[in-house]
PDB file of N, CA, C and O in Angstrom:
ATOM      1  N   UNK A   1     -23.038-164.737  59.254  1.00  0.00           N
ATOM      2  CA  UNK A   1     -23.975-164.062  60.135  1.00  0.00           C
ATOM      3  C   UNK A   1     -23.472-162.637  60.367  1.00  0.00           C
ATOM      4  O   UNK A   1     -22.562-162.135  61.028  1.00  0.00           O
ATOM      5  N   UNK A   2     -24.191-162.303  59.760  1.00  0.00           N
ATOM      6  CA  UNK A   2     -23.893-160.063  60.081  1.00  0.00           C
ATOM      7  C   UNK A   2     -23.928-159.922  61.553  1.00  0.00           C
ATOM      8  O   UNK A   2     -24.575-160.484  62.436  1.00  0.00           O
ATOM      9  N   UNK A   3     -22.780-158.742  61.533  1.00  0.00           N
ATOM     10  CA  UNK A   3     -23.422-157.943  62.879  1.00  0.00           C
ATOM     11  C   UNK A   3     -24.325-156.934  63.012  1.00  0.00           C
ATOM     12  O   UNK A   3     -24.882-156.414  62.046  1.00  0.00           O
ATOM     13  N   UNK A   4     -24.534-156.575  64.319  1.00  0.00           N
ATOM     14  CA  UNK A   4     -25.610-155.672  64.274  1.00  0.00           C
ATOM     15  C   UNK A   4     -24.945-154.544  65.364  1.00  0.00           C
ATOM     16  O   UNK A   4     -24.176-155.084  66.158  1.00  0.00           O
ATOM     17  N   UNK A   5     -25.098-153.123  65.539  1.00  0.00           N
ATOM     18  CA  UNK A   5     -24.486-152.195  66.166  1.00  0.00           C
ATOM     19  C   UNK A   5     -25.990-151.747  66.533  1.00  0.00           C
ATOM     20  O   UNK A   5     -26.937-151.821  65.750  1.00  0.00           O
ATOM     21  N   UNK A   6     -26.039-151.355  67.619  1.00  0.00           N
ATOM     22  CA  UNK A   6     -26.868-150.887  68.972  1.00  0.00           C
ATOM     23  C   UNK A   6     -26.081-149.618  68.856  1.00  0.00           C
ATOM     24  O   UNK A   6     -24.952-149.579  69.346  1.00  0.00           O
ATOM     25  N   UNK A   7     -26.794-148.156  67.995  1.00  0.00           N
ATOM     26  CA  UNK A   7     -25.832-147.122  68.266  1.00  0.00           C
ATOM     27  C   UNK A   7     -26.192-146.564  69.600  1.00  0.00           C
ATOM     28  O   UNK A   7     -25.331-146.083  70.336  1.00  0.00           O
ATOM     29  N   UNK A   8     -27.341-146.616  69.891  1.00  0.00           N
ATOM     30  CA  UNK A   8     -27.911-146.218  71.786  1.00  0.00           C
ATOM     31  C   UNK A   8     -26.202-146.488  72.674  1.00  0.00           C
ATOM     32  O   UNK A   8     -25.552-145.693  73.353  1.00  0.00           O
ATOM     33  N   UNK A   9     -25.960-147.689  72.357  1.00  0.00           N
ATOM     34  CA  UNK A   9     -25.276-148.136  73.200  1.00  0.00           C
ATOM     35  C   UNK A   9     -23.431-147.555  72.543  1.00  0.00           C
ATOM     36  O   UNK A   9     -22.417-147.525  73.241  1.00  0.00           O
ATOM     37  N   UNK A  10     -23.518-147.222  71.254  1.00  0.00           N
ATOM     38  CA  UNK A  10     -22.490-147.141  70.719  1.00  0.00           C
ATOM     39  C   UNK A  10     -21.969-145.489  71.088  1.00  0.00           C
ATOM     40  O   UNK A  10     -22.698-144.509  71.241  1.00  0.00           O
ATOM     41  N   UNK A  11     -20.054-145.578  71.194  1.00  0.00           N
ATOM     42  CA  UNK A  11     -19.662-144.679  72.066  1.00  0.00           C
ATOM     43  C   UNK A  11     -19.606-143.521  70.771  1.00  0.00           C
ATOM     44  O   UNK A  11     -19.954-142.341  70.809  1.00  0.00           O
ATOM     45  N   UNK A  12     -19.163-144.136  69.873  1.00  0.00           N
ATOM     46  CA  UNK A  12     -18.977-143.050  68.762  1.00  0.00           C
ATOM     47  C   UNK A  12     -20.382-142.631  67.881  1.00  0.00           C
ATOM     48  O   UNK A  12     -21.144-143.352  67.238  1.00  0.00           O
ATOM     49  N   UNK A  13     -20.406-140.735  68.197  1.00  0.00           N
ATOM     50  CA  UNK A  13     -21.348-140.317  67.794  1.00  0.00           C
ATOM     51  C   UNK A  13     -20.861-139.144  67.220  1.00  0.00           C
ATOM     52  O   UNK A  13     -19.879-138.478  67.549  1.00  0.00           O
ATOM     53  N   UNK A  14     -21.910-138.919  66.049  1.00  0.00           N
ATOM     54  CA  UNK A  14     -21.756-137.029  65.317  1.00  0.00           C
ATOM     55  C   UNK A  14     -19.772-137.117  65.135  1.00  0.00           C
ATOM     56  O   UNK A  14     -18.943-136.210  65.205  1.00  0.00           O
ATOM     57  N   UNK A  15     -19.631-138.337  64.936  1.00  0.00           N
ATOM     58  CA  UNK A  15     -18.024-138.275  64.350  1.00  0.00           C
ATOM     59  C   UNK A  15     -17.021-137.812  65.569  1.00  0.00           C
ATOM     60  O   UNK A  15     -16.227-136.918  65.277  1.00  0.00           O
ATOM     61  N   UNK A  16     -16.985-138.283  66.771  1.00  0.00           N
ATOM     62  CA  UNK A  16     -16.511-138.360  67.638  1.00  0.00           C
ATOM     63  C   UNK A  16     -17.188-139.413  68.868  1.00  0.00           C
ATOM     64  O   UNK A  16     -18.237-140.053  68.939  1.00  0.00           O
ATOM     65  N   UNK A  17     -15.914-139.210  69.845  1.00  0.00           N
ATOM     66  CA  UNK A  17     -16.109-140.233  71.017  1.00  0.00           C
ATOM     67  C   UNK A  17     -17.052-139.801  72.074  1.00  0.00           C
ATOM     68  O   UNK A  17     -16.510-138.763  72.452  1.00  0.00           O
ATOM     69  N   UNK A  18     -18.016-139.928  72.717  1.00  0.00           N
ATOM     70  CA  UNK A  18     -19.133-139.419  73.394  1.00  0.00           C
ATOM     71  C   UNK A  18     -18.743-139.927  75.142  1.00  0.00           C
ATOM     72  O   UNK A  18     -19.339-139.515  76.137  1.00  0.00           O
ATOM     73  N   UNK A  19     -17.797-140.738  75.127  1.00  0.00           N
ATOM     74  CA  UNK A  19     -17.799-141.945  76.203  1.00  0.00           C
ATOM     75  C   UNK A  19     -16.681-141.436  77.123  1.00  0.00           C
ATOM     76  O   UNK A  19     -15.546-141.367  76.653  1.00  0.00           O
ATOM     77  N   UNK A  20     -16.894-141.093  78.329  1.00  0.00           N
ATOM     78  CA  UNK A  20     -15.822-140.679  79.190  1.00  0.00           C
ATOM     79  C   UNK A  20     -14.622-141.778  79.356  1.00  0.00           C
ATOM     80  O   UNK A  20     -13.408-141.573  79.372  1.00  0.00           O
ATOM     81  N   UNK A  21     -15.393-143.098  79.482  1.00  0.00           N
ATOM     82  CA  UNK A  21     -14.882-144.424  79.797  1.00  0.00           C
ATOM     83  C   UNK A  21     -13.812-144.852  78.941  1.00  0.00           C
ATOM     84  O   UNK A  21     -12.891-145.514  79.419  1.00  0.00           O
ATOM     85  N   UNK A  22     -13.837-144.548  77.740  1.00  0.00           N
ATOM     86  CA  UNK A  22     -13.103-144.523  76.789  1.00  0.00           C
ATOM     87  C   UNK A  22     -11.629-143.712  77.004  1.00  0.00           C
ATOM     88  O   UNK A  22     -10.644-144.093  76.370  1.00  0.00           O
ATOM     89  N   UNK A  23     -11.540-142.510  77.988  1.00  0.00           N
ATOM     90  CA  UNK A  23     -10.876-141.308  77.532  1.00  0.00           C
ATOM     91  C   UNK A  23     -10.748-140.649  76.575  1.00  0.00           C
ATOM     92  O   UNK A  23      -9.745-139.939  76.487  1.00  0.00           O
ATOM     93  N   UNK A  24     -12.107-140.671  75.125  1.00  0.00           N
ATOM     94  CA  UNK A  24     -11.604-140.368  73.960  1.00  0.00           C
ATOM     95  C   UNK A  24     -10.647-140.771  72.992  1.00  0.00           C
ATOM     96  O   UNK A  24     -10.437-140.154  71.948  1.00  0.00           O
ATOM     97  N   UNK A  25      -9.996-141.937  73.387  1.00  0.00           N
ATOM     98  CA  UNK A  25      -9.534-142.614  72.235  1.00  0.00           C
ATOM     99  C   UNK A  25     -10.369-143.710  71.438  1.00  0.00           C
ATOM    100  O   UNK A  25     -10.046-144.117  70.322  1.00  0.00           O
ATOM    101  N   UNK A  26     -11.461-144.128  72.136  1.00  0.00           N
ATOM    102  CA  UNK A  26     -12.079-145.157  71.102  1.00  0.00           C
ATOM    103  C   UNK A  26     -11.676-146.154  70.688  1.00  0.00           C
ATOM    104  O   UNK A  26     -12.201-146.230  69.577  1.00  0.00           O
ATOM    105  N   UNK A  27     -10.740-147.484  70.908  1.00  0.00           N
ATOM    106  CA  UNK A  27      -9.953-147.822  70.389  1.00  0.00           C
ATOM    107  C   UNK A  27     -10.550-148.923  70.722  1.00  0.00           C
ATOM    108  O   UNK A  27     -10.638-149.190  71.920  1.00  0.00           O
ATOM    109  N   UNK A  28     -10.969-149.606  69.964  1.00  0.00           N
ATOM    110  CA  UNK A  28     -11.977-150.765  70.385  1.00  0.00           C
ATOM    111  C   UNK A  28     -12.623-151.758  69.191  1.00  0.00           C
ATOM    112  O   UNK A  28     -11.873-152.701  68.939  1.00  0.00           O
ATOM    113  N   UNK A  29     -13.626-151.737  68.559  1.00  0.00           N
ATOM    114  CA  UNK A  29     -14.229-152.572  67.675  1.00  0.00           C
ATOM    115  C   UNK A  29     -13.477-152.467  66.044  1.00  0.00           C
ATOM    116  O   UNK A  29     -12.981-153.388  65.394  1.00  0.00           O
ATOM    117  N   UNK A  30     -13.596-151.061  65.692  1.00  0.00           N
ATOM    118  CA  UNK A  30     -12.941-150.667  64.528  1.00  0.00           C
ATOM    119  C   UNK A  30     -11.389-151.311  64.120  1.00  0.00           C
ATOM    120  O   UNK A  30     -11.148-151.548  62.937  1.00  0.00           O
ATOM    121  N   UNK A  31     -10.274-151.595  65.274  1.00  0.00           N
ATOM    122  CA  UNK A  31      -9.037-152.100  65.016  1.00  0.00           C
ATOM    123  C   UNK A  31      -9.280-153.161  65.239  1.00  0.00           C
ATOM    124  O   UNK A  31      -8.509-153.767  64.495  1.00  0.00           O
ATOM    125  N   UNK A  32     -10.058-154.153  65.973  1.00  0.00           N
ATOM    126  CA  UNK A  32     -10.106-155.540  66.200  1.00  0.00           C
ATOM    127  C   UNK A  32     -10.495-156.193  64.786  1.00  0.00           C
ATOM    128  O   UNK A  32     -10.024-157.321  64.642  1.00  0.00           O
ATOM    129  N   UNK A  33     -11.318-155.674  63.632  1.00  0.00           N
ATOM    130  CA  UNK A  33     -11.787-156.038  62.494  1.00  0.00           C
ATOM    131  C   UNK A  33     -10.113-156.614  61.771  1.00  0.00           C
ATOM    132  O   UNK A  33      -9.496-155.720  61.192  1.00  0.00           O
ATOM    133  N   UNK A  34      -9.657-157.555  61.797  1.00  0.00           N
ATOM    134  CA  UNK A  34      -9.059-158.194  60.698  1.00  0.00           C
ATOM    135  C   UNK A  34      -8.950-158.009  59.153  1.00  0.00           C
ATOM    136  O   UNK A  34      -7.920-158.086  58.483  1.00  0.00           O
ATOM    137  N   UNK A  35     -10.130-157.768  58.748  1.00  0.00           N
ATOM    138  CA  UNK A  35     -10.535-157.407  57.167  1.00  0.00           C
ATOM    139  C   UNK A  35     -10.998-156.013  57.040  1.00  0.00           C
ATOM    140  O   UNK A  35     -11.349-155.811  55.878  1.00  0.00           O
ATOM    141  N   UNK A  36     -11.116-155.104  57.698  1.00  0.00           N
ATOM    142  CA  UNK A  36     -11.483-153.598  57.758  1.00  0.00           C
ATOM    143  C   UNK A  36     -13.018-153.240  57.058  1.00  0.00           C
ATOM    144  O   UNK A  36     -13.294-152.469  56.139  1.00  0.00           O
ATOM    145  N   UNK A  37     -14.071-154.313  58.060  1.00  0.00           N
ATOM    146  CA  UNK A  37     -15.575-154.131  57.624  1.00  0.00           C
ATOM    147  C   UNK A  37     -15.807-153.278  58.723  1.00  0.00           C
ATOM    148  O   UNK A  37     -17.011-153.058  58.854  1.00  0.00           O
ATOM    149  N   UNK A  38     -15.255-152.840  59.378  1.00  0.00           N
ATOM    150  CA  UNK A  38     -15.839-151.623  60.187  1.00  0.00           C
ATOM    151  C   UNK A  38     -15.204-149.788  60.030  1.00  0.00           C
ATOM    152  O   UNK A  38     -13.988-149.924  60.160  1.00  0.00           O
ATOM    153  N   UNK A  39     -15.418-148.649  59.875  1.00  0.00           N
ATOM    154  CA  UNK A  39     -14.767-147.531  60.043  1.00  0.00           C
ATOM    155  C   UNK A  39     -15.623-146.422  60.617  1.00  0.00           C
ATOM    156  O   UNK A  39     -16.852-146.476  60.570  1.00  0.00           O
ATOM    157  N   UNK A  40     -14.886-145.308  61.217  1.00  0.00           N
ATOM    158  CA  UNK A  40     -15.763-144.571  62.009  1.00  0.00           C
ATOM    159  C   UNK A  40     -15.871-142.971  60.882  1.00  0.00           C
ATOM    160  O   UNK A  40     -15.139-142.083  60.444  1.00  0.00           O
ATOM    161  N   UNK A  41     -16.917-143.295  60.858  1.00  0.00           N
ATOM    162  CA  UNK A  41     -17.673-141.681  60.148  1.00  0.00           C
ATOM    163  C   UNK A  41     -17.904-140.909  61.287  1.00  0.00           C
ATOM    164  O   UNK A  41     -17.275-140.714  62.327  1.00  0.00           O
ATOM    165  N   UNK A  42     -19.757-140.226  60.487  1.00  0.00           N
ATOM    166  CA  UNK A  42     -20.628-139.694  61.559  1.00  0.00           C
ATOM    167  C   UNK A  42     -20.836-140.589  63.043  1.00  0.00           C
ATOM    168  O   UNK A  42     -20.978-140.249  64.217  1.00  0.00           O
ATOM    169  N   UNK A  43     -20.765-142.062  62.244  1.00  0.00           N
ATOM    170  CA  UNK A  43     -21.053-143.140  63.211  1.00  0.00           C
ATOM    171  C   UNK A  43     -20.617-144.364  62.301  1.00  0.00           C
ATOM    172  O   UNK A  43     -20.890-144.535  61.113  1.00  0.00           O
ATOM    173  N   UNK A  44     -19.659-145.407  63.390  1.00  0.00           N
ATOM    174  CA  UNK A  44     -19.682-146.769  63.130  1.00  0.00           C
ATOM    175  C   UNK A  44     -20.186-147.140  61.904  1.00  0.00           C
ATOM    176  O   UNK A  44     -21.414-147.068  61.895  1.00  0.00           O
ATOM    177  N   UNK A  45     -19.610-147.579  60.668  1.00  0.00           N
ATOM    178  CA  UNK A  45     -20.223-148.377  59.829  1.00  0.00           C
ATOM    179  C   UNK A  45     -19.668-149.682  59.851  1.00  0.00           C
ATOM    180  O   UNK A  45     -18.579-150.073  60.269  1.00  0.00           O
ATOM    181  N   UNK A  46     -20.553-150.244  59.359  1.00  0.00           N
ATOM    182  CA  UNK A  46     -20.349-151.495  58.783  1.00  0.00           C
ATOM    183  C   UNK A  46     -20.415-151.871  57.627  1.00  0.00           C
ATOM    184  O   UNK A  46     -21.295-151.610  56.807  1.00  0.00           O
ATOM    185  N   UNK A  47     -19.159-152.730  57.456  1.00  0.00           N
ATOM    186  CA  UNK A  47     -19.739-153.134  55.416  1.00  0.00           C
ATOM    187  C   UNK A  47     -19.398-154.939  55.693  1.00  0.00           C
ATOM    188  O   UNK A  47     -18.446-155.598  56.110  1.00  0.00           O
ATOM    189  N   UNK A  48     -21.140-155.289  55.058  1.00  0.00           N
ATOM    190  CA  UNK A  48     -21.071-157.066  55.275  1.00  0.00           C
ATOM    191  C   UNK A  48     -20.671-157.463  54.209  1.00  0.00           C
ATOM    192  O   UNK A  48     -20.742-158.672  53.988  1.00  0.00           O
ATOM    193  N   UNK A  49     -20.185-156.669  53.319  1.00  0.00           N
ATOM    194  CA  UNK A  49     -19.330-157.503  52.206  1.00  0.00           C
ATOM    195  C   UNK A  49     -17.637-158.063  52.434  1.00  0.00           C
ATOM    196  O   UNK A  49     -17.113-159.037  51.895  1.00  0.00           O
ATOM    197  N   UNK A  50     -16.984-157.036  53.467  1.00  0.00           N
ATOM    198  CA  UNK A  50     -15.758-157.458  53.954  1.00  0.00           C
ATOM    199  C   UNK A  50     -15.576-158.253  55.054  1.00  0.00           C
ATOM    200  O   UNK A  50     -14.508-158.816  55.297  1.00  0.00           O
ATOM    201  N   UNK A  51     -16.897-158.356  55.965  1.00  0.00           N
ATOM    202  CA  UNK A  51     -16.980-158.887  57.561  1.00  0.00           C
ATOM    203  C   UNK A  51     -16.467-160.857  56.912  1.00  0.00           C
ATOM    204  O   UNK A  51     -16.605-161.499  55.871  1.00  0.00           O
ATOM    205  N   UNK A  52     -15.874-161.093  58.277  1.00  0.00           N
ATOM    206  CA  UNK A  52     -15.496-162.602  57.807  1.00  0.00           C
ATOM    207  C   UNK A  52     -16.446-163.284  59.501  1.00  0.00           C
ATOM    208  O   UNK A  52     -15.899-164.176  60.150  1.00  0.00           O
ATOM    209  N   UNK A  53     -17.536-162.817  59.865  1.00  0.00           N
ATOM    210  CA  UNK A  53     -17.870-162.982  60.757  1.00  0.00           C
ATOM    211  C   UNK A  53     -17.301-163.509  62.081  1.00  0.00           C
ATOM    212  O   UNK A  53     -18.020-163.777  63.043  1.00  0.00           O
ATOM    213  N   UNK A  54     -15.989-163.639  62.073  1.00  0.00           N
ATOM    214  CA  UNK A  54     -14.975-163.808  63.035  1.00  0.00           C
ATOM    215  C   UNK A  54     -15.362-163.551  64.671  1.00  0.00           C
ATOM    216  O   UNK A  54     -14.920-164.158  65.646  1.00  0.00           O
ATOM    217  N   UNK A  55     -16.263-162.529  64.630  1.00  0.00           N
ATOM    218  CA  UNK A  55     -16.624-161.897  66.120  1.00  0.00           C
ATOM    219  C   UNK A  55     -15.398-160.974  66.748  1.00  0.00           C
ATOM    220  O   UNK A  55     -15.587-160.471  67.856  1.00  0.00           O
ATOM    221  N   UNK A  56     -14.421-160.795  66.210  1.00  0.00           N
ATOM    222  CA  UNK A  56     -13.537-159.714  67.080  1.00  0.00           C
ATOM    223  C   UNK A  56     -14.234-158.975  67.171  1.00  0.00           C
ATOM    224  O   UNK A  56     -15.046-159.525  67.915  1.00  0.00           O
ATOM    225  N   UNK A  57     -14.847-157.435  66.848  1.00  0.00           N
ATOM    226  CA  UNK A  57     -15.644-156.085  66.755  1.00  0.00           C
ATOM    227  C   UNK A  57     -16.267-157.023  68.462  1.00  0.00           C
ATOM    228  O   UNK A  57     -15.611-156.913  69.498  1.00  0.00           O
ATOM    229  N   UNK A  58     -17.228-157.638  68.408  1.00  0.00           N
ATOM    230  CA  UNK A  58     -18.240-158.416  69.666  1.00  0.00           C
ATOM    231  C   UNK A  58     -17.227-158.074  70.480  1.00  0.00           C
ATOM    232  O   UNK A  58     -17.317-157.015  71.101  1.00  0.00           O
ATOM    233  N   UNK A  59     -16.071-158.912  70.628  1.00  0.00           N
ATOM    234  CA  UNK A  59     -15.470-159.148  71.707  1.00  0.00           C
ATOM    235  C   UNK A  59     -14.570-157.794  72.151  1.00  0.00           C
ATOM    236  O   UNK A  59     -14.060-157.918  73.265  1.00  0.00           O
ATOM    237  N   UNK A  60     -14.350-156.792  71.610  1.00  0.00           N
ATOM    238  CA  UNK A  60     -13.405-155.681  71.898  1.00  0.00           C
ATOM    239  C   UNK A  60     -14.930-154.580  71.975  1.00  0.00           C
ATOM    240  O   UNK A  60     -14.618-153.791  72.867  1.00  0.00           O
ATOM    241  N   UNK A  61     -15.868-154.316  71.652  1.00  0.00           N
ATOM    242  CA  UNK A  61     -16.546-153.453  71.879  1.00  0.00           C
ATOM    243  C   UNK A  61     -16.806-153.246  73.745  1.00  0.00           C
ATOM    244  O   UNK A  61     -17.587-153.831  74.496  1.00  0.00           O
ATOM    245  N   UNK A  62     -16.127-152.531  73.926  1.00  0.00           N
ATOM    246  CA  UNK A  62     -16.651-152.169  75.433  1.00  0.00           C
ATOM    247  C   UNK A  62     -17.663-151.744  76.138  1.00  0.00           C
ATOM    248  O   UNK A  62     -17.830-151.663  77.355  1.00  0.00           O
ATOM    249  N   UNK A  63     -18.529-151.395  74.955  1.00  0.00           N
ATOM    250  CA  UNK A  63     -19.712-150.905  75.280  1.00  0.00           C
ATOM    251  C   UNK A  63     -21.159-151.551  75.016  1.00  0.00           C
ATOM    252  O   UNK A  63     -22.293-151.073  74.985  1.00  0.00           O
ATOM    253  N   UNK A  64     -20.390-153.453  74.755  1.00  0.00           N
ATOM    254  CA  UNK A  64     -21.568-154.203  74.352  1.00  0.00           C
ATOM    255  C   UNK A  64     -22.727-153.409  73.168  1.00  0.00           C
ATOM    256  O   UNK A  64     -23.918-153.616  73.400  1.00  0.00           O
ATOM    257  N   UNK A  65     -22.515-152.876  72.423  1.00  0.00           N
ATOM    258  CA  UNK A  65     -22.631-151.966  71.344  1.00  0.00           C
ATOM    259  C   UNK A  65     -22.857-153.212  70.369  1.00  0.00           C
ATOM    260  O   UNK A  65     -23.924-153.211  69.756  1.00  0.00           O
ATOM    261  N   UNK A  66     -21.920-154.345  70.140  1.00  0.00           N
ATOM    262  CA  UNK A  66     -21.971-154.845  68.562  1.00  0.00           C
ATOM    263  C   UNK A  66     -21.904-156.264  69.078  1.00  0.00           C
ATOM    264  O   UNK A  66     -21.063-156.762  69.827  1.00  0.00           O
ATOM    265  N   UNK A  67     -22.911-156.778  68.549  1.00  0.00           N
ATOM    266  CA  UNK A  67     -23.837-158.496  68.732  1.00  0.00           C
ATOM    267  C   UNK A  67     -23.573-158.932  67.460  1.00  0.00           C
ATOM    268  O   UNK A  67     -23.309-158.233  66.483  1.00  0.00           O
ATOM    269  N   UNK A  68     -23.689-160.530  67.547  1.00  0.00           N
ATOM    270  CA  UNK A  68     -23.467-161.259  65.981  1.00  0.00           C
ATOM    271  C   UNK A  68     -25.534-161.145  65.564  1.00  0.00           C
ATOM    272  O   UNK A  68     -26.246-161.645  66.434  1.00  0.00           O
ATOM    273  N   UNK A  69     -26.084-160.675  64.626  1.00  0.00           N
ATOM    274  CA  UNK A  69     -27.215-161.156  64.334  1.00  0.00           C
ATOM    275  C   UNK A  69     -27.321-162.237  64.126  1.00  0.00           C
ATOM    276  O   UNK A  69     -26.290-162.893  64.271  1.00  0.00           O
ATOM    277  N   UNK A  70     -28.587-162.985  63.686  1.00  0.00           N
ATOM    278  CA  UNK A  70     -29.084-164.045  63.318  1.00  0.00           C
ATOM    279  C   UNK A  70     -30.214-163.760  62.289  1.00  0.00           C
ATOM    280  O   UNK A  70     -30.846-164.692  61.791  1.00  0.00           O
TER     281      UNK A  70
END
């Protein structure tokens, strides 16, 4: 089951941190990935060829940003 990223809700934008809450480190969904299906560009990607659907990214996103789809 893929995830899905809500960029509305997502802190990283235009290739930086947007989120006061954060302090600008960001450190959140991208290192929780186990298999490295997530990295930060312009914005958050995802690649569902490496995801092991595990749910870490879900559970470390602070910004409720990244849901398991269905």
């Amino acid at each position: 089951m893929p995830i899905k990223i809500n960029y509305k809700k997502c802190c990283w934008k235009d290739g930086k941190c947007s989120s006061c809450s954060c302090g600008g480190a960001c450190i959140g969904c991208v290192e929780a990935c186990p298999v490295g299906a997530l990295k930060r560009e312009r914005k958050v990607i995802f690649d569902s060829k490496k995801c092991i659907d595990c749910g870490a990214c879900v559970e470390a996103c602070k910004h409720d940003a990244i849901s398991l789809s269905n």
